[in-house]
C-alpha positions, 0 to 999 in steps of 0.5 A: 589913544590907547589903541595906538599905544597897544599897536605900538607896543605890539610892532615893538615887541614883533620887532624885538623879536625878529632881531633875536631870530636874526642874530640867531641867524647871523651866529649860525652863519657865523658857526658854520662858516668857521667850521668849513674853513677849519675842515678846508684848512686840514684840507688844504695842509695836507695836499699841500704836504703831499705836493711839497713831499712830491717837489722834493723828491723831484728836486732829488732828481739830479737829471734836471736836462731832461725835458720831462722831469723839468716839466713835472719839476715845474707843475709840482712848483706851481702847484705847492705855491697854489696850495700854500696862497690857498692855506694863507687865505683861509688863515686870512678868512679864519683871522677876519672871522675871530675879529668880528 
């Protein structure tokens, strides 16, 4: 009887431990995937910045018959609505981390 107590408490306490090194785990993941969307968010702001400073200069071009400068005047359109879903969905994913 004793022996299957002693085992007992022994499965419990390698349990216990093994709970600890995984919430560890779970707050190192947790950590690190913060950080990578903070570093993807200056990232992300920043070319977006760059590319809406580009579209407005573009859109500065009265000229807007011409065939070239339309395209350009277009890609630089898609291009900043890319890039500004982009920051609203690491905002989305740095929102859902702060609940969890």
């Amino acid at each position: 009887m004793n022996r299957y107590i002693l085992l007992l408490l022994a499965v419990l306490c390698l349990a216990a431990c093994g709970n600890k090194r995984e919430e560890q785990k779970r707050q190192l993941r947790h950590e690190v995937r913060r950080q990578f969307y903070e570093r993807e968010l200056v990232k992300a702001t920043a070319q977006h910045a760059y590319t809406d400073s580009l579209l407005k200069l573009a859109e500065a071009d009265t000229d807007t018959f011409n065939v070239d400068k339309r395209i350009r005047l277009d890609s630089l359109k898609h291009a900043a609505d890319v890039q500004s879903a982009k920051v609203r969905y690491i905002q989305r994913k740095q929102q859902e981390l702060k609940e969890e």
